[in-house]
Backbone bond lengths (Angstrom), bond angles and torsions (degrees), N, CA, C in turn:
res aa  C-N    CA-C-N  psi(-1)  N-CA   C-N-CA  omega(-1)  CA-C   N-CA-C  phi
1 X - - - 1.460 - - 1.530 110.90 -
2 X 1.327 103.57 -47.67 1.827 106.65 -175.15 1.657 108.52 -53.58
3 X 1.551 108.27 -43.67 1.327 112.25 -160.93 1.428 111.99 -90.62
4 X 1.198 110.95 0.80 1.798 125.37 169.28 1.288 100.10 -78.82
5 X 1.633 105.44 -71.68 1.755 105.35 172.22 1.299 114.39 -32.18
6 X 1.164 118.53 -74.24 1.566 125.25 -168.94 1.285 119.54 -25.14
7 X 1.507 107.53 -58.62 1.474 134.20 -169.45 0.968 120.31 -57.21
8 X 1.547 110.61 -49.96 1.306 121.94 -159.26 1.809 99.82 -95.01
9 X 1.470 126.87 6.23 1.421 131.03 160.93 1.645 99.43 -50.64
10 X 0.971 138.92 -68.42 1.067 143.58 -148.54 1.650 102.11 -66.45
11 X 1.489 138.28 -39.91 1.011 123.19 -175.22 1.631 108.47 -106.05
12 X 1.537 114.70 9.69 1.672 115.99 153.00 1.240 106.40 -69.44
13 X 1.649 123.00 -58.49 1.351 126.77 -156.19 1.934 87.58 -58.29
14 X 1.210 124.28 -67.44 1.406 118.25 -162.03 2.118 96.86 -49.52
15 X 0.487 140.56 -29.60 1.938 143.27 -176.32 1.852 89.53 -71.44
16 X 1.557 113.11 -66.84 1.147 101.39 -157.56 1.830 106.11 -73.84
17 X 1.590 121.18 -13.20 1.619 110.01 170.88 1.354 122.13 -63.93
18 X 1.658 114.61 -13.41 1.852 108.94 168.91 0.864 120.64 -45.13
19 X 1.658 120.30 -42.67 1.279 113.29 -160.05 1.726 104.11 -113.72
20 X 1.318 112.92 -33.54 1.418 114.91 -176.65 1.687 113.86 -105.69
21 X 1.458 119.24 133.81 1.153 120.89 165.08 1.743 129.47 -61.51
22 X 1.369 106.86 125.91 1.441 118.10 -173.61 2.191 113.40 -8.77
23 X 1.158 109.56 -51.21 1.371 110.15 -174.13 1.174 120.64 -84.72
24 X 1.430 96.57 -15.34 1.566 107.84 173.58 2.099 117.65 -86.83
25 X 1.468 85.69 -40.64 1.446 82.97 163.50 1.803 126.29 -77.56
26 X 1.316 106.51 -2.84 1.505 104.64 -180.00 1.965 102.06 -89.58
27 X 1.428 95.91 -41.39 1.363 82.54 179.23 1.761 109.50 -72.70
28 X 1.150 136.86 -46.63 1.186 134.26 -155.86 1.789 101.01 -70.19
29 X 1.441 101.56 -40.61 2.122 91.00 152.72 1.321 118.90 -34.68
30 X 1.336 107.82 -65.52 1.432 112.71 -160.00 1.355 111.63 -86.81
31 X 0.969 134.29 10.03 1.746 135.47 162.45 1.630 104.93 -80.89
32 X 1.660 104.67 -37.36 1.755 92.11 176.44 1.748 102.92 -72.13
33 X 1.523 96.47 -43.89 1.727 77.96 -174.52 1.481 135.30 -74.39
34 X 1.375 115.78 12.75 1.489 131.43 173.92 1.258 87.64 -85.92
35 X 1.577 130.12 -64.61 1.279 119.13 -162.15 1.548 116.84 -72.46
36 X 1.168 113.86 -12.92 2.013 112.77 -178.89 1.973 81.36 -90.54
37 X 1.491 142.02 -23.38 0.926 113.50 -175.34 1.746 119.58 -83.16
38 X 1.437 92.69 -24.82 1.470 98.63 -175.38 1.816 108.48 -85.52
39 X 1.399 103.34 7.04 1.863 91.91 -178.74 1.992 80.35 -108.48
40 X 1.429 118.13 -6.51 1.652 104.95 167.55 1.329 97.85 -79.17
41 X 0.837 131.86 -42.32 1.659 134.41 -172.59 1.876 113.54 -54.28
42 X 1.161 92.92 -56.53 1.381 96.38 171.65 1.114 125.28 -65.51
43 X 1.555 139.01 -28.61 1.133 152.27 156.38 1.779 114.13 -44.96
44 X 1.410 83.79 -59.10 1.507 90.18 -168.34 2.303 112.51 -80.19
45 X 1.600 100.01 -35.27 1.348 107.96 153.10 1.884 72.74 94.42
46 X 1.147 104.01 51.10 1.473 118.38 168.82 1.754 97.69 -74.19
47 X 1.671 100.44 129.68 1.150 109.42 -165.89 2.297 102.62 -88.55
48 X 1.214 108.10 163.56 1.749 95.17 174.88 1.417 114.64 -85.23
49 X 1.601 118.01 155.64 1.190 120.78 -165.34 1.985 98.06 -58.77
50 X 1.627 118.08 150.23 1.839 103.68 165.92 1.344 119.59 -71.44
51 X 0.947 107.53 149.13 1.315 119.22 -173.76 1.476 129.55 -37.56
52 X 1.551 112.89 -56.33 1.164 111.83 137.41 1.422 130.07 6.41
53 X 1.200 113.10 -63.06 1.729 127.11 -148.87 1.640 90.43 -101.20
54 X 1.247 135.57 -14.31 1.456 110.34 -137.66 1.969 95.94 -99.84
55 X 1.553 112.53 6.42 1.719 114.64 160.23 1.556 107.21 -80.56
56 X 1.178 110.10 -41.51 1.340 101.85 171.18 1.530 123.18 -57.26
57 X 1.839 113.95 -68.74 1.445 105.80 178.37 1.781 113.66 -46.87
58 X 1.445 128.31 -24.37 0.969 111.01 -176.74 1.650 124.20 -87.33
59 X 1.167 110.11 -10.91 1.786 127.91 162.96 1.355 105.38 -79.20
60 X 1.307 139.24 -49.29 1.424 136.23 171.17 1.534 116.61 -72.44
61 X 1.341 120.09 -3.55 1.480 123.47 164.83 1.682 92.01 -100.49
62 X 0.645 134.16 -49.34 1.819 115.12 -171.57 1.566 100.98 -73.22
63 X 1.230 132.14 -24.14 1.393 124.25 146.41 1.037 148.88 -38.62
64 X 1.577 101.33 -55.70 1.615 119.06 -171.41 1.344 114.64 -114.68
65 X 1.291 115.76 4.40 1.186 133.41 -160.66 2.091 105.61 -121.56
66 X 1.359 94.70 -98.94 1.603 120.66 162.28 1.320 111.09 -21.00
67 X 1.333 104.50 -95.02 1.763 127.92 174.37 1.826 105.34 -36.23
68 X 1.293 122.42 -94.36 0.998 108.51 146.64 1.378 162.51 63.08
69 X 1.074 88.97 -116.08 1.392 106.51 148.35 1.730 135.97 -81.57
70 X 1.144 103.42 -56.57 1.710 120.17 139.27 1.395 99.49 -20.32
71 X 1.019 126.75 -102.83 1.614 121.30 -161.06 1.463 121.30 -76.87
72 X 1.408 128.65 5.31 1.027 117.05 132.76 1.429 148.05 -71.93
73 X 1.570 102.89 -25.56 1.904 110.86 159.19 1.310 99.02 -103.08
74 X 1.544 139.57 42.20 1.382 116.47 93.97 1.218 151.55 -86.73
75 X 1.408 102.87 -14.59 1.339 106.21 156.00 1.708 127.63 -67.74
76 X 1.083 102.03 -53.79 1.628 108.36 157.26 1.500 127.89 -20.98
77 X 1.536 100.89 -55.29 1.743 104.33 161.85 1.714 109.06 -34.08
78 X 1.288 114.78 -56.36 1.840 96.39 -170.46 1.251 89.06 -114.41
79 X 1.388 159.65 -38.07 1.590 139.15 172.28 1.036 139.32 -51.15
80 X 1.157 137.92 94.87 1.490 140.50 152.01 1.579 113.72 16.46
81 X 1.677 132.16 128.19 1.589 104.70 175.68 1.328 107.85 -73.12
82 X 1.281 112.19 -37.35 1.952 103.28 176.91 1.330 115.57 -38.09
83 X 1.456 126.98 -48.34 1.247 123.49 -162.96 1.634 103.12 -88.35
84 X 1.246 111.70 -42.80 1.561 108.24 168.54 1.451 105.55 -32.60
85 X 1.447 110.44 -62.71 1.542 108.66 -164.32 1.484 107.22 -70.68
86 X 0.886 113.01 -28.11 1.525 100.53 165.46 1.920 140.24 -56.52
87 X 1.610 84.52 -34.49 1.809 88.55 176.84 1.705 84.25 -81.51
88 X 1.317 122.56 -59.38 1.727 105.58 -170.27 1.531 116.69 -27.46
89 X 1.292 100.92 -34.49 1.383 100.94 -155.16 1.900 114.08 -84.69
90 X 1.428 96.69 18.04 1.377 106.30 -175.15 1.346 105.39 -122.55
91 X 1.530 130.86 21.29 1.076 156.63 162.11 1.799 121.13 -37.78
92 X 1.904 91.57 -47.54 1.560 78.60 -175.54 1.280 105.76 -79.96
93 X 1.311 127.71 -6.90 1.303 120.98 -172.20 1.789 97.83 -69.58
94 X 0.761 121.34 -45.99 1.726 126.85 162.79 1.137 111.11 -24.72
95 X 1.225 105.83 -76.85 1.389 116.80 -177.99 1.439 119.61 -59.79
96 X 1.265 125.68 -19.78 1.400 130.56 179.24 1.686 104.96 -65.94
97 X 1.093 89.94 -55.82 1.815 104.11 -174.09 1.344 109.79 -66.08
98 X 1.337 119.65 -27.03 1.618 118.51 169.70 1.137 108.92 -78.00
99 X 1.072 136.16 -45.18 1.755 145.78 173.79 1.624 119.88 -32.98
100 X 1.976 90.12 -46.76 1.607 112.27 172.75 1.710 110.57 -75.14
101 X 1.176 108.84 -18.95 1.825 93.89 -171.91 1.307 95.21 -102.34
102 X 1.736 115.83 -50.16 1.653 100.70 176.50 1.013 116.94 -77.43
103 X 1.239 154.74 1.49 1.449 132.85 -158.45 0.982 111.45 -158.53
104 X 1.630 125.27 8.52 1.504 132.25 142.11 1.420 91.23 109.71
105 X 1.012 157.63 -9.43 1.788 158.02 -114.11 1.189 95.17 -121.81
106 X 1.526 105.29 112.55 1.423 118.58 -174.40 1.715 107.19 -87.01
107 X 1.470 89.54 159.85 1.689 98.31 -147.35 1.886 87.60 -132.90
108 X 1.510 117.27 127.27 1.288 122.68 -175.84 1.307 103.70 -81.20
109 X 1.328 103.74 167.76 1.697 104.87 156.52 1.298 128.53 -29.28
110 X 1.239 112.83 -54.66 1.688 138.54 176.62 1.450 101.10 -30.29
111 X 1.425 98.51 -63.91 1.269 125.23 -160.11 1.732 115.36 -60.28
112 X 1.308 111.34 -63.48 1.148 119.95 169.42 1.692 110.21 -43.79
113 X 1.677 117.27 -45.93 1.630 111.57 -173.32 1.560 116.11 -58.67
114 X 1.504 89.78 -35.62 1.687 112.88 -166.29 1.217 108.74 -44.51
115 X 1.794 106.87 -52.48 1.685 142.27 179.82 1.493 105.80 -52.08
116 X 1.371 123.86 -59.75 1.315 118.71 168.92 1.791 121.43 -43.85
117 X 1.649 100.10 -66.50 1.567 110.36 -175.29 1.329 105.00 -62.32
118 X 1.620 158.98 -12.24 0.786 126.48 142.15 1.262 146.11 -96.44
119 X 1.646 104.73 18.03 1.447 114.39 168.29 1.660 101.55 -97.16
120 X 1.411 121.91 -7.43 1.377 113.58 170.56 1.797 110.93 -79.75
121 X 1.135 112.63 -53.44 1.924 116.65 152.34 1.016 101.83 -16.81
122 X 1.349 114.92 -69.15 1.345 118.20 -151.81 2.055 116.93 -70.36
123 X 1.505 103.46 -11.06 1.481 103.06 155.32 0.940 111.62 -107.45
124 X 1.373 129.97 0.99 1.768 119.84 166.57 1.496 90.65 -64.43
125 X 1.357 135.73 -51.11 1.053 131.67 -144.69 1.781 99.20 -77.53
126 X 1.025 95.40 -68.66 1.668 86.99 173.21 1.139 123.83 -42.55
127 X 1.523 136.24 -28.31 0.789 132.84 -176.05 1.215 110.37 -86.92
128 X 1.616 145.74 -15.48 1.274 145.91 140.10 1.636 105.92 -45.52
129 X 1.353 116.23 -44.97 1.283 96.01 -156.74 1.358 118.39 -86.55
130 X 1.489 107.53 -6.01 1.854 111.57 167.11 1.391 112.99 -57.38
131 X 1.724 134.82 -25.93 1.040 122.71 179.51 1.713 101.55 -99.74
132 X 1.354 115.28 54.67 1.579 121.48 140.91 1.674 100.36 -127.47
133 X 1.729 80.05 -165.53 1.263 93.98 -175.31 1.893 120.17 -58.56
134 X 1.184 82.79 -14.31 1.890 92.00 -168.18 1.728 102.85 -73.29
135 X 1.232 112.59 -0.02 1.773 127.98 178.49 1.319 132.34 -10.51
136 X 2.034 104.72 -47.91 1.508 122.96 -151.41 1.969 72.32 -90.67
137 X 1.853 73.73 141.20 1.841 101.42 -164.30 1.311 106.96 -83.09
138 X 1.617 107.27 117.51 1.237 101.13 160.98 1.797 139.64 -103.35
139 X 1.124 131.20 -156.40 1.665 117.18 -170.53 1.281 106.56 -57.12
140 X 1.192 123.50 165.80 1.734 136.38 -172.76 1.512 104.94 35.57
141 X 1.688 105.78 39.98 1.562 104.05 155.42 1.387 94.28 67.71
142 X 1.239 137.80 20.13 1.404 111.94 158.50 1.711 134.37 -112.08
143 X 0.947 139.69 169.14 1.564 140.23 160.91 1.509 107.40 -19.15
144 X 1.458 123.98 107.44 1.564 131.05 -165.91 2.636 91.32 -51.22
145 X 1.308 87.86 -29.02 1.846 81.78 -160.97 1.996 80.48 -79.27
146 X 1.322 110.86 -63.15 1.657 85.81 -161.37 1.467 119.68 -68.76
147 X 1.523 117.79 14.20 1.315 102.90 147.13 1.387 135.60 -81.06
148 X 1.241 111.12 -15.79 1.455 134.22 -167.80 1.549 101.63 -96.51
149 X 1.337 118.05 -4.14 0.929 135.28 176.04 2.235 121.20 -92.15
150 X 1.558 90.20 -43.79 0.997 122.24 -165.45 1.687 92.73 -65.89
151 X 1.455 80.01 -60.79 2.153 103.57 175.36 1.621 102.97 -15.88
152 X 1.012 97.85 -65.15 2.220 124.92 -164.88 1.303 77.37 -63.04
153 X 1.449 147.08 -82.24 1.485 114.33 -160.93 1.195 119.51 -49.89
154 X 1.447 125.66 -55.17 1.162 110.70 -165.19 1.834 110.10 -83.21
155 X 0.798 105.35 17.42 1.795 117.03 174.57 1.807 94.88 -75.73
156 X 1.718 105.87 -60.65 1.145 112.19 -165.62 1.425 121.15 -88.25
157 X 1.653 117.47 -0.67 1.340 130.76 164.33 2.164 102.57 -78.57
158 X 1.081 118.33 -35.33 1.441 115.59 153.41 1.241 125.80 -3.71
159 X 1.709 77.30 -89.01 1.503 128.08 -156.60 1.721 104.90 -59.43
160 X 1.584 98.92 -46.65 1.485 108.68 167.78 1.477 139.84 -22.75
161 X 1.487 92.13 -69.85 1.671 147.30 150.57 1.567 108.56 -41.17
162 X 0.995 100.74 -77.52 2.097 85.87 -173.86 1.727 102.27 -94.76
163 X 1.266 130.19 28.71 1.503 108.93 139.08 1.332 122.03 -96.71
164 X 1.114 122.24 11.10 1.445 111.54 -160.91 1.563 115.33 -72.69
165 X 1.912 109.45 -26.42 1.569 97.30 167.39 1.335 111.95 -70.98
166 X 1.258 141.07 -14.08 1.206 121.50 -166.85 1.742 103.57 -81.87
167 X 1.301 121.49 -15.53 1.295 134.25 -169.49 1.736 96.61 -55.87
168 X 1.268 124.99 -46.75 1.546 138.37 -174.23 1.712 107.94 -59.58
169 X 1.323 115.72 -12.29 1.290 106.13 -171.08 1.534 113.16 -123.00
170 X 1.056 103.65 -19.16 1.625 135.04 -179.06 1.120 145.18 -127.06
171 X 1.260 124.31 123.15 1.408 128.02 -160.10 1.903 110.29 -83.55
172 X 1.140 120.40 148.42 1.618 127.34 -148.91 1.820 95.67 -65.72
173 X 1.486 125.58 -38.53 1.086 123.72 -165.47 1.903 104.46 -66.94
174 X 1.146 106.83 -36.25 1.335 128.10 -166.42 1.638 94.49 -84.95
175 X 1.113 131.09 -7.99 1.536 121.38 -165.01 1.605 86.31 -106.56
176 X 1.710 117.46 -56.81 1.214 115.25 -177.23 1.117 113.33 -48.03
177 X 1.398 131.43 -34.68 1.747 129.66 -160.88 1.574 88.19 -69.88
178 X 1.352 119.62 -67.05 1.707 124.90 -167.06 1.337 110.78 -47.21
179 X 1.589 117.78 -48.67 1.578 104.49 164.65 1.564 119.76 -64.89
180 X 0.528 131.35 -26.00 1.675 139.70 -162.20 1.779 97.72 -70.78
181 X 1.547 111.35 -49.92 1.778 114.86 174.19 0.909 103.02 -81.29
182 X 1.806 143.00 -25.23 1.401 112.05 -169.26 1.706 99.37 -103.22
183 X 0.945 129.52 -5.91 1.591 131.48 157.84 1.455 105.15 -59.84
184 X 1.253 123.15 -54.99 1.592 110.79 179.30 1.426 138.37 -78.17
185 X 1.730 98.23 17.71 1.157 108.76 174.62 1.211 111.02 -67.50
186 X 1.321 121.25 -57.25 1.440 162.01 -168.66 1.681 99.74 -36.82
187 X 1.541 83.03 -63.87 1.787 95.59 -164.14 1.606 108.29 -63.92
188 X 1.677 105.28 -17.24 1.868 99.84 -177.68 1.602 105.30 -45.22
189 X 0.894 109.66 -8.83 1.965 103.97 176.12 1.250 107.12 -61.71
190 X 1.014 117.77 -30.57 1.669 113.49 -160.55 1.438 104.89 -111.03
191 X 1.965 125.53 25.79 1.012 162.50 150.04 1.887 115.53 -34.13
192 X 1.268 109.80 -70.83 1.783 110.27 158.93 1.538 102.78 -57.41
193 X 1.362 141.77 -69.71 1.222 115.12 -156.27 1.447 127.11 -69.31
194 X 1.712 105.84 -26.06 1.644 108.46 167.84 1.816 103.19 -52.31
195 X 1.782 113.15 -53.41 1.513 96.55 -178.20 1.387 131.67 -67.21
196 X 1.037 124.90 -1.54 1.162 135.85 158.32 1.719 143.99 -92.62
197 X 1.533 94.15 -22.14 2.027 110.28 151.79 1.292 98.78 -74.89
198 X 1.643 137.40 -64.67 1.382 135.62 -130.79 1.301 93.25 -64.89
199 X 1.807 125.81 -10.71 1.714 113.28 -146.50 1.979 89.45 -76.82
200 X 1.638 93.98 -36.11 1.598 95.48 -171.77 2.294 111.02 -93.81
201 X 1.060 113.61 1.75 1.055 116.35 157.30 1.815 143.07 6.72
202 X 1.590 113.10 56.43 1.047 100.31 -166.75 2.028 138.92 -48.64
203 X 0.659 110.04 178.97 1.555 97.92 -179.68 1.465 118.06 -65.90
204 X 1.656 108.20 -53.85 1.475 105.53 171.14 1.883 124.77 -53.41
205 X 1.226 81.69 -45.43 1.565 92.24 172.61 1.504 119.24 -38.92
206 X 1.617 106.01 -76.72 1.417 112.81 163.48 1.654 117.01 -38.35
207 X 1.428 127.45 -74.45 1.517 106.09 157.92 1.280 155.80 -44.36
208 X 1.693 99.38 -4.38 1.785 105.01 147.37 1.105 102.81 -75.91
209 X 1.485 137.51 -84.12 0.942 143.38 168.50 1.689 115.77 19.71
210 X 1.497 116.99 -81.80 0.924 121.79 -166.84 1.724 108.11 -78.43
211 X 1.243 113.15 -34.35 1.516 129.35 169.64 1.779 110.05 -47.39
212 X 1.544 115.63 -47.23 1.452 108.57 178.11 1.656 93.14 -72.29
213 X 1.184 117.25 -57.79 1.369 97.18 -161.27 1.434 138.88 -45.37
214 X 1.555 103.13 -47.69 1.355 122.96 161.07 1.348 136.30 -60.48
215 X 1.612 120.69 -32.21 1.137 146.24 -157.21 1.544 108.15 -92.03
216 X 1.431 108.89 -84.48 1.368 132.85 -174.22 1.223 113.68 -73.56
217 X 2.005 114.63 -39.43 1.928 124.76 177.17 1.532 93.59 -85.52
218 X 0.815 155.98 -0.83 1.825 133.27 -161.56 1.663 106.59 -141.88
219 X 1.797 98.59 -95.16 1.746 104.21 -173.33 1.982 112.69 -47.24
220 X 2.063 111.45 -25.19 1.427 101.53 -174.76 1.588 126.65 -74.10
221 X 1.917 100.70 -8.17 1.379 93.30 179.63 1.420 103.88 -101.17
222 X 1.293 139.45 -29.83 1.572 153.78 148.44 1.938 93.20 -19.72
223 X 1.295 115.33 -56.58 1.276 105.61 -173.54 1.876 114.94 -83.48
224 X 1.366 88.29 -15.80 2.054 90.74 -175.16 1.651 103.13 -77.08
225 X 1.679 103.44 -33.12 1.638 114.72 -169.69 1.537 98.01 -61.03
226 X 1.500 117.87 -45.37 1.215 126.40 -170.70 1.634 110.95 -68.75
227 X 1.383 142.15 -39.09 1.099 132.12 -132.64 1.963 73.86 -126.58
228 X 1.113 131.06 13.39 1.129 131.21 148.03 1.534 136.00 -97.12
229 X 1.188 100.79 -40.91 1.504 107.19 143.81 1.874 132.15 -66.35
230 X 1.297 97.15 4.11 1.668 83.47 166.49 1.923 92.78 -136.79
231 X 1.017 130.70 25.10 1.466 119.16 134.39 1.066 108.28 -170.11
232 X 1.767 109.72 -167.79 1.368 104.40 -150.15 1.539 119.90 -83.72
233 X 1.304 124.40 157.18 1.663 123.37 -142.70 1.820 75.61 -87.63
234 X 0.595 151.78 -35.35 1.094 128.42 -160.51 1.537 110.46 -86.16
235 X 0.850 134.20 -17.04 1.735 142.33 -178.31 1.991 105.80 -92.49
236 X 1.392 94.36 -18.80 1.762 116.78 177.07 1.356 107.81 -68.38
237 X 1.418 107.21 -73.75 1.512 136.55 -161.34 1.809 96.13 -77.20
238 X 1.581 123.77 -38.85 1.726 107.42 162.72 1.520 104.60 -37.57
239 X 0.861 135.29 -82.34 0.887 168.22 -120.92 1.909 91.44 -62.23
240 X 1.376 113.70 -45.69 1.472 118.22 174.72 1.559 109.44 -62.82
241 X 1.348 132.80 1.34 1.550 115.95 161.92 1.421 117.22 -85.90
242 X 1.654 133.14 23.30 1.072 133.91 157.99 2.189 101.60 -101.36
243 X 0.917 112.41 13.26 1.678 114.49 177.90 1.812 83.82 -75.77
244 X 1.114 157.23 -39.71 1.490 139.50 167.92 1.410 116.44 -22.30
245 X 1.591 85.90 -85.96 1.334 114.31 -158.87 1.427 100.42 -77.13
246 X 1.087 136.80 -11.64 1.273 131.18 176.93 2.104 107.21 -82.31
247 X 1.245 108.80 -19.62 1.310 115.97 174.11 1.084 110.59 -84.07
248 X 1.605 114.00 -60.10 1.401 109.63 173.35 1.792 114.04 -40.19
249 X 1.520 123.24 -53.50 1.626 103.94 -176.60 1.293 100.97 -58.83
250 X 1.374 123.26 -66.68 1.500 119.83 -174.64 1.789 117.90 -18.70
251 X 1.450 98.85 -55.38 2.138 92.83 -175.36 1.456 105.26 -90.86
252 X 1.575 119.22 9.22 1.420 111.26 150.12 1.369 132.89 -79.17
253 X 1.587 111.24 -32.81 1.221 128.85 -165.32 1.928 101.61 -87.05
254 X 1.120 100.78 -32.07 1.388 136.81 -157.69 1.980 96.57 -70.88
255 X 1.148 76.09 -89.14 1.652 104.91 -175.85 1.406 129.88 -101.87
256 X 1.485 127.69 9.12 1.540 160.37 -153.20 1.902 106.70 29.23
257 X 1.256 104.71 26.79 1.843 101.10 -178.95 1.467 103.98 -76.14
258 X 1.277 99.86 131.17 1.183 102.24 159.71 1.178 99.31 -145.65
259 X 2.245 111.18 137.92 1.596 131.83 -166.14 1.524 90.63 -78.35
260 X 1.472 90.57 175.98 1.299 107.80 -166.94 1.315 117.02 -87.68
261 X 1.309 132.51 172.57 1.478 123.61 -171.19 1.627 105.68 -73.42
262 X 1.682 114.89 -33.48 1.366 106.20 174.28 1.780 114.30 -76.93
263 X 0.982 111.54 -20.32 1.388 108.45 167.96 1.302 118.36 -58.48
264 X 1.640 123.18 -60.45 1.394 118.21 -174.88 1.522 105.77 -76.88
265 X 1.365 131.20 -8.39 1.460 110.90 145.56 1.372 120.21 -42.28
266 X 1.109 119.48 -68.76 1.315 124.12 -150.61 1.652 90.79 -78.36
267 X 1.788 148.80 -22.41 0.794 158.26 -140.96 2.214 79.02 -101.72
268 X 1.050 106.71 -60.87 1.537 98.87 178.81 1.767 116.43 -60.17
269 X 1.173 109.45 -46.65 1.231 120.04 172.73 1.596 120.05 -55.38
270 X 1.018 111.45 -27.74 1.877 127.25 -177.49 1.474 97.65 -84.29
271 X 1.506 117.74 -29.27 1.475 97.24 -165.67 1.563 106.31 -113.76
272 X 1.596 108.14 -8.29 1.619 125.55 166.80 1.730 92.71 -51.46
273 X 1.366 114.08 -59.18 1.664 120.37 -169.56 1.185 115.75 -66.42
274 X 1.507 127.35 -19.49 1.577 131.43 172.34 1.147 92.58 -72.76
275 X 1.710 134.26 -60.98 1.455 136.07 -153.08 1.914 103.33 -57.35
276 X 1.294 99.98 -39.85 1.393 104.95 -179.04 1.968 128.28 -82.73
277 X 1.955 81.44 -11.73 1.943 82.04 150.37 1.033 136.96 -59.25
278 X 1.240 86.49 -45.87 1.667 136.71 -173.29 1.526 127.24 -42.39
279 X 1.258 100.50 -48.70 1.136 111.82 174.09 1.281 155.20 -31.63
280 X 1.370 137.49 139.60 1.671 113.48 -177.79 1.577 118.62 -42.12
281 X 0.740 125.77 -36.01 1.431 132.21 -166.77 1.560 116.86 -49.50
282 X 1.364 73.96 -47.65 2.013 94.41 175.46 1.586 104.77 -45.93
283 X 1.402 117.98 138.55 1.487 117.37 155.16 1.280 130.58 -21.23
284 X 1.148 143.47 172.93 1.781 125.66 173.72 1.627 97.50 -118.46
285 X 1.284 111.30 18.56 1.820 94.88 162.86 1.266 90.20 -122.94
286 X 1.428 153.69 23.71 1.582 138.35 147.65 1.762 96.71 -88.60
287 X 1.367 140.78 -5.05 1.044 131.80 -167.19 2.143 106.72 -76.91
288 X 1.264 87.03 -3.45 1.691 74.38 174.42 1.307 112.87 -79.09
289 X 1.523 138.16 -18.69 1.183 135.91 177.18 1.435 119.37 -87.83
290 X 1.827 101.41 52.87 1.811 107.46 155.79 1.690 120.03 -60.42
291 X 1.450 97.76 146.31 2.041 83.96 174.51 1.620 113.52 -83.05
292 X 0.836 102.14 -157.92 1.359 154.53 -41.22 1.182 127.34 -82.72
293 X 1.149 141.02 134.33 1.827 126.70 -145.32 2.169 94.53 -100.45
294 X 1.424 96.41 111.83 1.259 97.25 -169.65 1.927 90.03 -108.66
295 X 1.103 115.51 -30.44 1.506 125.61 163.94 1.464 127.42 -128.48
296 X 1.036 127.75 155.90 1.330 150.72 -147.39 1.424 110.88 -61.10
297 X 1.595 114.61 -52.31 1.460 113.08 -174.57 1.636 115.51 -101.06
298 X 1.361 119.36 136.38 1.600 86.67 174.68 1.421 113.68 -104.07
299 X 1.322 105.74 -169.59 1.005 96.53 -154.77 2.508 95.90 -108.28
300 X 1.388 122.89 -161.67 0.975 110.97 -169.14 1.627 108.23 -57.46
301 X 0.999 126.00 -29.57 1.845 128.05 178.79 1.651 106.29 -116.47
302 X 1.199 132.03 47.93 1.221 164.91 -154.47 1.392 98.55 -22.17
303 X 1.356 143.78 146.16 1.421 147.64 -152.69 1.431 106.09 169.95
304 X 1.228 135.72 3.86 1.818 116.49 167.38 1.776 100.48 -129.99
């Protein structure tokens, strides 16, 4: 269920950008999923983050949340969701290398190669994707959308990275809800233009809309929290290196895209180099940065 949700984010957001502009569709997501989080809250009598904590959740919600999302439906405007999900999906490698400079986290051989091969993917991929529409050049010479694309990984390789103390005090369902409201603070900017698209609102549109929010922001971590607590996180969280290829069929079947042959090079190659972060070898406290970030918060062994 989680990894259906997950997946299939990438070819809602492209359905719901027809009608709504990138900031407008990130916030109008996340207004349903504040509210499906706060009727979990009430249910469950989910207590508020302490006070203490609540500069942090609100810097790691305009992170992982805001940012994010934001620059992933702008990239989306000209990227393919297959290929979107593909640079996302090279995220932990982000996060690996941030882990090592901030947080001391030693990184094997493995690790370091891994880091290379999927930042080399990761210009195969761009470099497929300049011959679409996503073309007009953006910084470090790449496709203006898969940088804006690129952005959202390393937004959410961050985010990865400086939640991890809060992980000690809080349980993942309860962490996602707190990011989920203080990320949509942010986006109230883009408040007049949601009221002013929603007036003309097509149908599909509106059912992305409510579909990311509910779907992919709410019931997918309710089901990841669950299917982690009944085995072991590590046989769970494998399990998120099919969030690719599971997107890619999805915006084929979906939307008939299919990336280019140099794209899913570099789309295999990006995630050959995650698998090889990945690895046992690695320390067992860099192991929370499994991929693929299909949503905003992760969860205790981090995976969307």
């Amino acid at each position: 269920m989680t990894l259906v949700f997950w997946s299939s984010a990438f070819t809602l957001i492209r359905i719901g950008l027809r009608a709504l502009g990138p900031g407008e569709l990130a916030l109008a997501r996340y207004l349903v999923a504040s509210l499906a989080f706060a009727a979990i809250a009430l249910v469950t009598r989910m207590p508020l983050p302490r006070r203490e904590d609540l500069g942090r959740v609100f810097v790691l919600g305009v992170t992982g949340i805001a940012l994010y999302h934001t620059a992933l439906n702008f990239g989306e405007v000209s990227v393919p969701a297959g290929t979107a999900s593909l640079i996302i999906g090279t995220a932990p490698a982000f996060t690996a290398l941030l882990s090592h400079r901030l947080l001391g986290e030693r990184l094997t051989g493995w690790g370091w190669t891994g880091i290379l091969v999927s930042f080399a993917g990761i210009a195969l991929i761009s470099a497929g994707a300049g011959g679409g529409p996503s073309g007009d050049a953006g910084g470090l010479g790449m496709p203006a959308g898969a940088l804006a694309v690129l952005i959202a990984a390393i937004a959410t390789s961050v985010f990865f990275v400086l939640q991890k103390p809060l992980y000690r005090r809080y349980g993942s369902l309860q962490l996602t809800a707190y990011f989920s409201w203080a990320g949509t603070l942010p986006m109230l900017v883009f408040a007049p233009g949601l009221a002013r698209q929603a007036a003309s609102l097509p149908a599909d549109a509106l059912l992305a809309v409510v579909y990311l929010g509910l779907f992919p922001s709410a019931v997918a971590y309710v089901a990841w929290a669950y299917a982690l607590s009944r085995a072991p996180a590590g046989h769970v969280t494998s399990l998120l290196y099919l969030n690719p290829p599971l997107a890619l069929l999805i915006a084929w079947l979906a939307l008939g895209e299919v990336p280019s042959g140099l794209e899913l090079a570099g789309g295999a190659l990006a995630i050959a180099g995650v698998v090889m972060v990945q690895r046992p070898g690695r320390p067992a406290a860099g192991k929370a940065t499994i991929p693929a970030r299909m949503m905003p918060a992760a969860p205790r062994r981090p995976g969307a």
